[in-house]
C-alpha positions as CSV (number, residue, x, y, z in Angstrom):
1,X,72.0,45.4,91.1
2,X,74.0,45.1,87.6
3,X,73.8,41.7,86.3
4,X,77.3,42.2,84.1
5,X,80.3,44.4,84.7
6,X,82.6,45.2,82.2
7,X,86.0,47.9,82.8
8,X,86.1,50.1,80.1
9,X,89.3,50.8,80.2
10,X,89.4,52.9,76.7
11,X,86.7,55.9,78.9
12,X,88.1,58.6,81.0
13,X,87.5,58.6,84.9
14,X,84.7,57.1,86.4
15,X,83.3,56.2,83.1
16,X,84.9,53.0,83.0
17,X,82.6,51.9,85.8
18,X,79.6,52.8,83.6
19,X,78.0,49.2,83.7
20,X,77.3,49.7,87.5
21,X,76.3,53.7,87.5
22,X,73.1,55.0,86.5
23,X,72.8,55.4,82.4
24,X,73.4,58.5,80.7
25,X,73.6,60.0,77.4
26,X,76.7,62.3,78.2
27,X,79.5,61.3,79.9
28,X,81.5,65.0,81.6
29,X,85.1,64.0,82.8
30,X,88.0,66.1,84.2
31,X,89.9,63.1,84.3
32,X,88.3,62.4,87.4
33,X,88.7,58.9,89.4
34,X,91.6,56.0,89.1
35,X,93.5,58.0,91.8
36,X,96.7,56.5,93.0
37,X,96.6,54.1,95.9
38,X,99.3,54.4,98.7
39,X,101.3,52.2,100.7
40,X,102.4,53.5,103.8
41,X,106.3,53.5,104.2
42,X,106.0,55.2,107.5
43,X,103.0,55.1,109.7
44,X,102.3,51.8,108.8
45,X,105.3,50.2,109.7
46,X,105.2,52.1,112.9
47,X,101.8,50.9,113.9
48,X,103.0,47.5,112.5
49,X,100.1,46.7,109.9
50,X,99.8,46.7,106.3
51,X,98.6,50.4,105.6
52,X,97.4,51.8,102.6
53,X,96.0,55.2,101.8
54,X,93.5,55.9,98.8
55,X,94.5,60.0,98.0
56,X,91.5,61.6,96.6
57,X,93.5,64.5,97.0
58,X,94.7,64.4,93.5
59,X,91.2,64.8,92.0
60,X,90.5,67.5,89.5
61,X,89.2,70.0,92.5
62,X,91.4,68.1,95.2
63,X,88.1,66.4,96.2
64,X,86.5,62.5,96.2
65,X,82.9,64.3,95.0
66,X,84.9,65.4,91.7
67,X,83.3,61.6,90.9
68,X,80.0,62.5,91.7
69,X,80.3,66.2,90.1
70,X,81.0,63.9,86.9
71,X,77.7,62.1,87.3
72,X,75.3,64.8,88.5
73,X,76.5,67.1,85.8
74,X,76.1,64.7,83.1
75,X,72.9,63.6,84.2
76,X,71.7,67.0,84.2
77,X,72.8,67.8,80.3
78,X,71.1,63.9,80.3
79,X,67.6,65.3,80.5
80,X,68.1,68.6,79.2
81,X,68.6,70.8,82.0
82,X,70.6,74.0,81.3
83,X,70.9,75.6,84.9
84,X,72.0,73.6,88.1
85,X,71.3,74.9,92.3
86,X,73.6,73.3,94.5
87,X,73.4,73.8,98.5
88,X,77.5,72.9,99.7
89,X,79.4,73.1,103.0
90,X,82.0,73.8,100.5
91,X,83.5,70.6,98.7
92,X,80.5,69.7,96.6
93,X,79.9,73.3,95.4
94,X,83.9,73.6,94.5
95,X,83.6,70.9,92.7
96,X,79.9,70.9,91.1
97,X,81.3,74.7,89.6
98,X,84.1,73.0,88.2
99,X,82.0,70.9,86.2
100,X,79.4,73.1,85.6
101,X,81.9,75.4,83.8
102,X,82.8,71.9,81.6
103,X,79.6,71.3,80.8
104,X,78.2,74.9,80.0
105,X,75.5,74.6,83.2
106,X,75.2,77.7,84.7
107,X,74.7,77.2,88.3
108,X,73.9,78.7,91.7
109,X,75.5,77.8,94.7
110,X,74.3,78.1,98.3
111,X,76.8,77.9,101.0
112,X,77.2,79.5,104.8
113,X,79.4,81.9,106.4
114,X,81.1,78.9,107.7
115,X,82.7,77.6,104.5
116,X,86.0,77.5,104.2
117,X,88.0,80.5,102.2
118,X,89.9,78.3,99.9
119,X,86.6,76.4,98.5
120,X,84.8,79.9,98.1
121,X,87.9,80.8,96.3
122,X,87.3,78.0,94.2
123,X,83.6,78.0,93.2
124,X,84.1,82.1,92.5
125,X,86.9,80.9,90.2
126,X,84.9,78.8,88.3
127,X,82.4,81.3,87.4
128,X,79.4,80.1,89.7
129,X,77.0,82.7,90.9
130,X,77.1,82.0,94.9
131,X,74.3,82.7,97.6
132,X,75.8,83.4,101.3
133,X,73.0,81.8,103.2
134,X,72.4,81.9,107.3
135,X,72.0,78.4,107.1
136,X,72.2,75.2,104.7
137,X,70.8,72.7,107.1
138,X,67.0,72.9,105.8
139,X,67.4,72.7,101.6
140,X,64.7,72.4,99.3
141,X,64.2,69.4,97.1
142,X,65.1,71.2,94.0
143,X,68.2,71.8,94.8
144,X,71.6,69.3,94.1
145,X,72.9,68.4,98.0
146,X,75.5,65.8,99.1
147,X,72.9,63.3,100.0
148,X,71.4,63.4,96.7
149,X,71.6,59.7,95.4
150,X,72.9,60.9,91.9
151,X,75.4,62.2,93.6
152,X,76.2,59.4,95.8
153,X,76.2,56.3,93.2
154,X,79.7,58.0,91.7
155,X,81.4,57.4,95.4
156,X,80.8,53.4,94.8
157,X,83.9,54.0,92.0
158,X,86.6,54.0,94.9
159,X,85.9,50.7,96.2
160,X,86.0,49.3,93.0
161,X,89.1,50.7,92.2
162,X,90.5,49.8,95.7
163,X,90.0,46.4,95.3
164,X,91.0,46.2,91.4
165,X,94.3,48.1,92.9
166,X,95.2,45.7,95.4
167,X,94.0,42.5,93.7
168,X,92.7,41.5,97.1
169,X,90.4,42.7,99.5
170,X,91.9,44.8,102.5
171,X,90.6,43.9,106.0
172,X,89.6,47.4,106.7
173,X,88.4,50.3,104.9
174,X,88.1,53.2,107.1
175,X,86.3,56.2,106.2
176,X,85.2,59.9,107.6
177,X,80.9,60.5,107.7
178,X,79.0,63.9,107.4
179,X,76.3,63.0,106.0
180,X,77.0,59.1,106.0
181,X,76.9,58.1,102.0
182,X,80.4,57.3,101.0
183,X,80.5,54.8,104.0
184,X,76.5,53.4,102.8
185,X,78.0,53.5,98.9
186,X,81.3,51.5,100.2
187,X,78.9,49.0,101.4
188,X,77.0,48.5,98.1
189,X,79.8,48.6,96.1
190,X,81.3,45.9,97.7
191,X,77.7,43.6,97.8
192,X,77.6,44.4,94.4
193,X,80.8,42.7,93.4
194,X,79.9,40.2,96.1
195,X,77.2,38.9,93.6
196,X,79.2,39.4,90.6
197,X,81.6,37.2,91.7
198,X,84.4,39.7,91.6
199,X,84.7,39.9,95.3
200,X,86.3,36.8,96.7
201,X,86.5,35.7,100.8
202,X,85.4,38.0,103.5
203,X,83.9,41.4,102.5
204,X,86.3,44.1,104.4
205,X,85.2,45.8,107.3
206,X,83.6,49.4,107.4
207,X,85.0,51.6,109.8
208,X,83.2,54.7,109.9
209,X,85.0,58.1,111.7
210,X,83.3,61.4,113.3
211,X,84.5,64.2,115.3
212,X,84.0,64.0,118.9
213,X,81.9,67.3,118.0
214,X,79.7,66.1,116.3
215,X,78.7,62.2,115.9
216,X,75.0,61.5,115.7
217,X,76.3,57.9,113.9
218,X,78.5,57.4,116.2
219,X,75.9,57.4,119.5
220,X,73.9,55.5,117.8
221,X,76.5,52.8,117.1
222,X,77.1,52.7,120.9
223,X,73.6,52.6,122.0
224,X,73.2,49.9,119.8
225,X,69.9,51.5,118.0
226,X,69.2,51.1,114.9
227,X,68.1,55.3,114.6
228,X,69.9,58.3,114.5
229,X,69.5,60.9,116.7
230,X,70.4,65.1,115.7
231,X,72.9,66.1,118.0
232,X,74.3,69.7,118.5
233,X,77.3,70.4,116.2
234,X,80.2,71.5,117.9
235,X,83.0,70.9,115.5
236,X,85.7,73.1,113.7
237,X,85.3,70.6,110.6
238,X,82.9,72.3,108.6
239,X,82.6,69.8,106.1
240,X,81.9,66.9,108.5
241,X,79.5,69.7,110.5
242,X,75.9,67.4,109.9
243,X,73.5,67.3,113.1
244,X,71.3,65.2,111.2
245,X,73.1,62.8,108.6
246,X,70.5,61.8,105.9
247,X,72.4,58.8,105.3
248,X,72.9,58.2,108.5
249,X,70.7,54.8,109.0
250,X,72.0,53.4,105.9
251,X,75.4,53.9,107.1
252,X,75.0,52.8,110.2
253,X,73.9,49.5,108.8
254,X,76.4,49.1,106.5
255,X,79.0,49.1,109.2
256,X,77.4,46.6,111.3
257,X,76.5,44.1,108.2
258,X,80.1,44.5,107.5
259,X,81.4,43.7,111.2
260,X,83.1,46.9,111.8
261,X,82.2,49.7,114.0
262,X,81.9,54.1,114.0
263,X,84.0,55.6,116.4
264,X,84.5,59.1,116.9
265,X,88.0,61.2,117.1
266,X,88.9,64.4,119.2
267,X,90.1,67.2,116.9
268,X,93.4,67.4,118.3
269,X,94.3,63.8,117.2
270,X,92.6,64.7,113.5
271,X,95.2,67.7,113.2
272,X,97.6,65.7,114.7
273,X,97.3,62.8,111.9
274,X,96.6,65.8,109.7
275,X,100.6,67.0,110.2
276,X,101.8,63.1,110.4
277,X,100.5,62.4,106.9
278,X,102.0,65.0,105.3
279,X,105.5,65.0,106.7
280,X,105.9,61.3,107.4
281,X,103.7,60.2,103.6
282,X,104.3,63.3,101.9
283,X,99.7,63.5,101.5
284,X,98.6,67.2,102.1
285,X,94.7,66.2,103.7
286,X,92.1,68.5,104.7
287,X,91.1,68.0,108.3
288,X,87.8,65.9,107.4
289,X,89.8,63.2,105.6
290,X,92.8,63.0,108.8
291,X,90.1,61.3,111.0
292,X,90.9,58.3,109.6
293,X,94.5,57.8,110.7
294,X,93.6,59.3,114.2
295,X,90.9,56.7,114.5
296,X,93.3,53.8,113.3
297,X,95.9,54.8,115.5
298,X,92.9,54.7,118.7
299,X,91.5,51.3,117.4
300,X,95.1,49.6,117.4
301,X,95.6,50.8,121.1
302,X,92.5,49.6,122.2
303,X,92.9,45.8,120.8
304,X,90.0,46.9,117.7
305,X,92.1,46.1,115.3
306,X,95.1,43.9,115.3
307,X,98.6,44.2,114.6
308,X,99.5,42.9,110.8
309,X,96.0,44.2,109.5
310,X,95.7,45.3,106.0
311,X,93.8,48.4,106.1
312,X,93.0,51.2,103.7
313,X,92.0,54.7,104.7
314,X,90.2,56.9,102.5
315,X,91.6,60.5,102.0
316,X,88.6,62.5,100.9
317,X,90.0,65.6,100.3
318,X,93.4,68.3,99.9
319,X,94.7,70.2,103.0
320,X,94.8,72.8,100.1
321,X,91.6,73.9,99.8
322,X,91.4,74.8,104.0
323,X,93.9,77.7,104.7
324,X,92.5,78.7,107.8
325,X,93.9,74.8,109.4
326,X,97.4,75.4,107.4
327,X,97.3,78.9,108.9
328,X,97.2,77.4,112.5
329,X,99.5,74.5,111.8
330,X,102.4,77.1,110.4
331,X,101.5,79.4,113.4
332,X,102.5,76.5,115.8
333,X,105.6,75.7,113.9
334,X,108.5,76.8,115.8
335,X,111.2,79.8,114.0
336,X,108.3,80.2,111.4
337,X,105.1,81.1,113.4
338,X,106.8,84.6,114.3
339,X,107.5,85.6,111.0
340,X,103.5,84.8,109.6
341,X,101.8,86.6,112.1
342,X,104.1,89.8,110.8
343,X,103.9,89.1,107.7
344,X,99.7,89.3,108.1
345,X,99.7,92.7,109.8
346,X,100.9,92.3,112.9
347,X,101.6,89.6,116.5
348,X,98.9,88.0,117.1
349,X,98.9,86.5,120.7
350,X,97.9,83.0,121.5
351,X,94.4,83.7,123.2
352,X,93.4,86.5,120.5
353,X,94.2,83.6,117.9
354,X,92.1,80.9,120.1
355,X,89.1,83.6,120.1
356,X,89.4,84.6,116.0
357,X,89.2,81.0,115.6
358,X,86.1,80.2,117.6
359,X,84.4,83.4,115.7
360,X,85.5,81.7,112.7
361,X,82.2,78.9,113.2
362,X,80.4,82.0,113.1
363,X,79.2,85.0,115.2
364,X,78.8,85.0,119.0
365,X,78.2,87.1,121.8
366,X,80.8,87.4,124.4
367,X,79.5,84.8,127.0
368,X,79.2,82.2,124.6
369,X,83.0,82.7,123.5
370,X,84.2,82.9,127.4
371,X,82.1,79.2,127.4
372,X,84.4,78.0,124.5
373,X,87.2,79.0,125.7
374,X,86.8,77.4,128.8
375,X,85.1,74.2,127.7
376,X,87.0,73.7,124.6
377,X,90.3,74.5,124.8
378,X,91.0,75.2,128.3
379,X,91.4,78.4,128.8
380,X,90.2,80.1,132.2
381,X,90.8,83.4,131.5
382,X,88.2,86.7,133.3
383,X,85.2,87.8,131.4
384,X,86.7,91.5,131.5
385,X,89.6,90.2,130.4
386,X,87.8,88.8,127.1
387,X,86.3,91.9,126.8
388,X,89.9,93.2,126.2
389,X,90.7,91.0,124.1
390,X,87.7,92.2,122.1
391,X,88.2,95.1,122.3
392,X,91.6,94.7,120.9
393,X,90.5,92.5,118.3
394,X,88.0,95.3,116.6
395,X,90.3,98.0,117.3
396,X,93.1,96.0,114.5
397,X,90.2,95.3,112.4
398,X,89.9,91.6,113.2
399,X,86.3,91.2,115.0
400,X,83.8,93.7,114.2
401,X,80.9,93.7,116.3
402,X,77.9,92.5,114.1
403,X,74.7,93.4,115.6
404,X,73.5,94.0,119.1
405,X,70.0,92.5,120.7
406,X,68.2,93.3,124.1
407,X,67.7,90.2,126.1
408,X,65.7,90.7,129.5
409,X,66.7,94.4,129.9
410,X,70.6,94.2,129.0
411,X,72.5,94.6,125.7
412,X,74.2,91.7,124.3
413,X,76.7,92.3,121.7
414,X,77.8,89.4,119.1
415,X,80.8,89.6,117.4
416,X,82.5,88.0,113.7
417,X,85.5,88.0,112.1
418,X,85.8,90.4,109.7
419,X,87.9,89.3,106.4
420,X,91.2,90.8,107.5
421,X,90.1,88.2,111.0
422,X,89.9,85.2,108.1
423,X,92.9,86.1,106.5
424,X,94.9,85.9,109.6
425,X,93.7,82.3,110.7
C-alpha cells in the first residue's frame, strides 16, 4: 500500500500514477492512459440514470492493456532484458508488439487460431515474430500473460482517473471479466485511495459482466462460494474466452467487499449494446467491452440498480480491431448487407453465414456444427442438408476440410474456415 501519492502531471500516460505502480528505471509511453470520460447524452437519459462511459478505445492500440504494455515493457528494459514471450487471446499481444517495437524488445508472441484477424493484423504490423499455437490455455511461467501481476498493477490507473474525472465517486463501476483482474485491480485501487484519504463516502460498487457462454465468476457468485469452478467455454468473445480465470477468486471478492454483484449477459444483448453505443454515443466497442451496457440495461429491469444512479461502464477496447463482429453487423444492415456479400466474392446465404461463423471458434466435425446450430442459434435444419451446405462451402473455397479421424469404425471429417471463409465474416 503507498503511504503518499503525488499526480505528476508534467509525465506522459500512466506515469503520472508512478507513486502507486511498481518502481522502475524506464518509463515507455505511447501516450497511453488519461482517456476521455463520457457522459451519456442518449442511453442514459433513456434508462433515466446518470451514465458515464470510460472509452479505452482511444488508447494507443485501441486497447485498456496499452497501460499495462507501458509497465511490462519498461519493467523488462528495468532489469535488463532484451527479448520478451507473450501468450495473447489477441489484445495483450497487439498491444505488448506495439511496445516492444518502442522499446527495441524483440518479442515472440503466442496466440490460437481463434484470435481475431484485426489483432493478428496488428502484432504482424508491429514487427513481432508470432507462434500459431493449438492452445493458449496451459502457458509456461516464463512467458508475459494477462494475469501476470506486472501487467495488472497498470489497470489500477483507470480508477484513479475515473474518480479524479468526476471529482466524486460514481455509485457503480461496471466492468467485463476474462480472466478477472481489471475488476480485482478496480478494487485495490479504490482501497488504496480509501487509505490515502483521497476517496471520500461510500466506495462504488463493482459490477462484474461475463458472457452467458462462459462465466465461471459468475456461478460462483450465485452459488454463493467463495471458489471458482472451470466451466466449458462456449462463447464467440474470444477475448473474454477463460474456463479458468486466474483472478477469478480475487475478483470475486472484490465485488462482494464492494456490495455489488457478477452477472452474466447473452451475446445477443452484447451485440445489441455493441450497435447502440456506437450509433446512439458515437463509441465503436469491441464486443468484450459492450457487456457492460447489456448488463446495465438487465440490472435496471430487474430492480438491481435504481433509477437516478451514477454509473460508469468501462469500455475496454475498439470494435476496430474485430472485423469478423463488424462484418456480421453490416451483413444485417438492411440495403447494405446485399452489396458486401458481392463485393467478397459472391451471396452468401443466411445458414452458410451461421455455419462459417461457428467454424470461425475453430474446426469441427459435422455433428458438432448440426449441435450448434440447433442449440445456439436455433436452427433445425437436416443433417444432409448440412452436409450441403458443406459441401457448398468447400466447393467456393470457404470451409476446407482439415483432417479426417476414424472413430469406432466410421470416418469423421472436421472442417475450418479457410482465409477466404475469415475474410467473408
Amino acid at each position: 500500500m503507498p503511504r503518499k501519492f503525488e499526480y505528476k502531471s508534467e509525465l506522459n500516460g500512466i506515469w503520472r500514477f508512478s507513486d502507486i505502480l511498481p518502481k522502475t528505471s524506464v518509463m515507455i509511453s505511447l501516450g497511453e492512459g488519461n482517456t476521455h470520460i463520457h457522459k451519456s447524452t442518449r442511453i442514459g437519459p433513456e434508462l433515466n440514470v446518470d451514465l458515464w462511459f470510460k472509452d479505452e478505445t482511444i488508447e494507443p492500440t485501441g486497447s485498456y492493456l496499452d497501460r499495462s504494455s507501458a509497465l511490462a515493457t519498461s519493467f523488462m528494459k528495468s532489469i535488463g532484458l532484451n527479448s520478451i514471450s507473450v501468450y495473447s487471446k489477441g489484445n495483450l499481444g497487439a498491444s505488448i508488439a506495439a511496445y516492444a517495437a518502442k522499446s527495441g524488445l524483440k518479442v515472440k508472441i503466442h496466440v490460437d487460431r481463434s484470435i481475431d484477424m484485426g489483432k493478428l493484423y496488428q502484432i504482424v504490423a508491429y514487427g513481432a515474430e508470432v507462434k500459431i499455437e493449438k492452445s493458449i490455455e496451459q502457458t509456461s511461467k516464463t512467458h508475459i500473460v494477462d494475469y501476470d501481476p506486472i501487467v495488472n498493477e497498470a489497470k489500477k490507473t483507470i480508477t484513479w482517473e475515473i474518480i479524479m474525472q468526476l471529482k466524486e465517486p460514481p455509485e457503480y463501476i461496471i466492468i467485463p471479466m476474462g480472466e478477472g483482474g481489471l475488476t480485482y485491480h478496480t478494487y485495490k485501487a479504490l482501497t488504496e485511495m480509501k487509505s490515502l484519504g483521497l476517496l471520500r463516502g461510500d466506495m462504488p460498487k463493482i459490477i462484474g459482466v461475463q458472457p452467458e457462454g462462459c462465466k465461471p465468476i459468475v456461478e460462483a457468485f450465485e452459488s454463493g462460494v467463495d471458489y471458482i469452478e472451470a466451466l466449458e467455454a462456449k462463447t464467440d468473445i474470444r477475448d473474454l474466452r477463460v474456463q479458468k480465470p486466474r483472478y477469478g477468486k480475487a475478483a470475486l471478492k472484490a465485488i462482494k467487499d464492494s456490495g455489488g454483484c457478477a452477472v452474466a449477459v447473452d451475446e445477443s444483448e452484447a451485440r445489441k449494446a455493441l450497435s447502440e453505443l456506437a450509433r446512439f454515443e458515437g463509441i465503436l466497442a469491441e464486443p468484450a467491452a459492450s457487456l457492460t451496457i447489456a448488463a446495465l440495461k438487465k440490472l435496471i429491469e430487474t430492480g438491481t440498480i435504481d433509477k437516478g444512479a451514477k454509473i460508469v461502464c468501462i469500455i475496454t477496447g475498439s470494435g476496430l480491431k474485430d472485423m469478423r463482429t463488424l462484418r456480421i453487423m453490416a451483413l444485417e444492415s438492411p440495403g447494405i448487407g446485399g452489396v458486401i456479400r458481392d463485393m467478397a466474392g459472391g451471396w452468401i446465404g443466411d445458414t452458410k453465414l451461421t455455419i462459417m461463423k461457428i467454424l470461425s471458434s475453430g474446426e469441427m466435425y459435422g455433428y458438432q456444427i448440426w449441435r450448434e446450430l440447433k442449440d445456439k442459434y436455433g436452427l433445425n435444419i437436416r443433417i444432409p442438408t448440412l452436409y450441403q451446405h458443406l459441401k457448398e462451402l468447400v466447393e467456393e473455397g470457404y470451409v476446407v476440410k482439415s483432417r479426417s479421424e476414424r472413430v469406432m469404425g466410421r470416418i469423421r471429417e472436421y472442417y475450418a474456415l479457410t482465409d477466404k471463409g475469415v475474410k467473408a465474416i
